[in-house]
C-alpha positions as CSV (number, residue, x, y, z in Angstrom):
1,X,248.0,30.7,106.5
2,X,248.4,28.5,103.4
3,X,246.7,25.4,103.4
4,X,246.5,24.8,99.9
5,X,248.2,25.7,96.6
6,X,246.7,25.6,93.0
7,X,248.8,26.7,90.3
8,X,247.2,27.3,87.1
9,X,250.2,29.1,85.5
10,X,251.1,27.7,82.1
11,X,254.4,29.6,82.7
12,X,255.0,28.0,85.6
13,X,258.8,28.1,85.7
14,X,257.9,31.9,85.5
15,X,258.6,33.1,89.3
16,X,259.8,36.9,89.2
17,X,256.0,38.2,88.6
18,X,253.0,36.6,88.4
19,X,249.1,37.4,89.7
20,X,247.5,36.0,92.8
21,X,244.6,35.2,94.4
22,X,243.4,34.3,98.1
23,X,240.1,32.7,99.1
24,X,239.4,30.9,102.1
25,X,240.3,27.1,102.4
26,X,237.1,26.1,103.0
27,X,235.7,27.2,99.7
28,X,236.9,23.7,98.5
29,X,234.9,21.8,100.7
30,X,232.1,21.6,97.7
31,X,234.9,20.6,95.4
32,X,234.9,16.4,94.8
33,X,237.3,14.8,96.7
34,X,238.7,17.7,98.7
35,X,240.0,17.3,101.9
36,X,237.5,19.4,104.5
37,X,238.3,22.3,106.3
38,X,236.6,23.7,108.7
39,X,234.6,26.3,109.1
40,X,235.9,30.1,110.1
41,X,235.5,33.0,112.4
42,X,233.4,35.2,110.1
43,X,235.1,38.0,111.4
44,X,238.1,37.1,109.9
45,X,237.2,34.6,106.6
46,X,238.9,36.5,103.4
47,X,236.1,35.2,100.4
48,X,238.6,36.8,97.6
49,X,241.2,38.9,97.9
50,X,243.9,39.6,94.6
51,X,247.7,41.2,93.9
52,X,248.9,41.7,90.6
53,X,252.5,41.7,89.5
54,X,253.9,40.3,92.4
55,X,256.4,38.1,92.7
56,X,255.9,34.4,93.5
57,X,257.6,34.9,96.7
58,X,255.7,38.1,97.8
59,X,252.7,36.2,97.0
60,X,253.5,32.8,99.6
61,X,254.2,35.9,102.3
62,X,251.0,37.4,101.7
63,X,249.3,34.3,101.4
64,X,250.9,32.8,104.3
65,X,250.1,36.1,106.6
66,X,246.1,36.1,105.6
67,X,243.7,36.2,108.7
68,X,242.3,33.0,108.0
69,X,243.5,29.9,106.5
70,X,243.3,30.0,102.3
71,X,243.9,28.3,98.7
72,X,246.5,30.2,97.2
73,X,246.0,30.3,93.4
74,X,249.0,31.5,90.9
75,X,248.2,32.6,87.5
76,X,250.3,34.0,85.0
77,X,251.3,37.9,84.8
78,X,248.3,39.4,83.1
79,X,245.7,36.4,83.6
80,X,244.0,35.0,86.2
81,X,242.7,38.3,87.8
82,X,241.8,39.9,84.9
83,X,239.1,39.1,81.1
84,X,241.3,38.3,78.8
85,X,240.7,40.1,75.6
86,X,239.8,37.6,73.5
87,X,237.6,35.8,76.0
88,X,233.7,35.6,75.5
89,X,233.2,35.6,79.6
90,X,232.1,37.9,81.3
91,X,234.0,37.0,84.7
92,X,238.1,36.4,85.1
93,X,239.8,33.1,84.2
94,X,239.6,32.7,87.9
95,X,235.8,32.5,88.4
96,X,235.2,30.7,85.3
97,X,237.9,28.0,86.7
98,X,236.3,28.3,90.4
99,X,232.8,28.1,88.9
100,X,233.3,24.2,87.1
101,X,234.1,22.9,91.3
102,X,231.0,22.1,91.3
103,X,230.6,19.7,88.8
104,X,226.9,18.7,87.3
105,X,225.3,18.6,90.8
């Protein structure tokens, strides 16, 4: 089930296809200021799960059918889920977005 929603499409009027990601809600309990879930059956926790070229609306339904409860997050067709080519990561736009939660701790 969807708890939360973070959109990081720049297209975001863009609705037809677009790239998705699952993880579990309570990922977001290190981020500052986040609301905090708590913790999940292990047996059924989803730690990352992806579609590509979906659209928007098949990625809320799949999303909102997950085992456990999760941050959905939108990206753009082609990004998100994937190294951009010109990128000098070594990890997706996603990770390199999820990574900076932390903050300087």
């Amino acid at each position: 089930m969807i708890w939360n929603i973070i959109d990081r499409r720049n297209r975001q009027h863009r609705w037809e296809r677009v790239n998705a990601i699952i993880e579990a809600v309570e990922h977001d309990n290190s981020c500052v200021d986040a609301d905090q879930a708590p913790d999940q059956d292990v047996q059924t926790i989803i730690d990352y799960a992806q579609r590509e070229d979906v659209s928007l609306r098949e990625a809320v339904d799949w999303a909102q059918a997950a085992a456990c409860n999760v941050t959905l997050y939108l990206y753009d067709l082609g990004a998100g889920t994937t190294v951009p080519e010109q990128s000098q990561s070594n990890g997706t736009a996603h990770f390199d977005a999820v990574a900076d939660r932390f903050g300087d701790a």
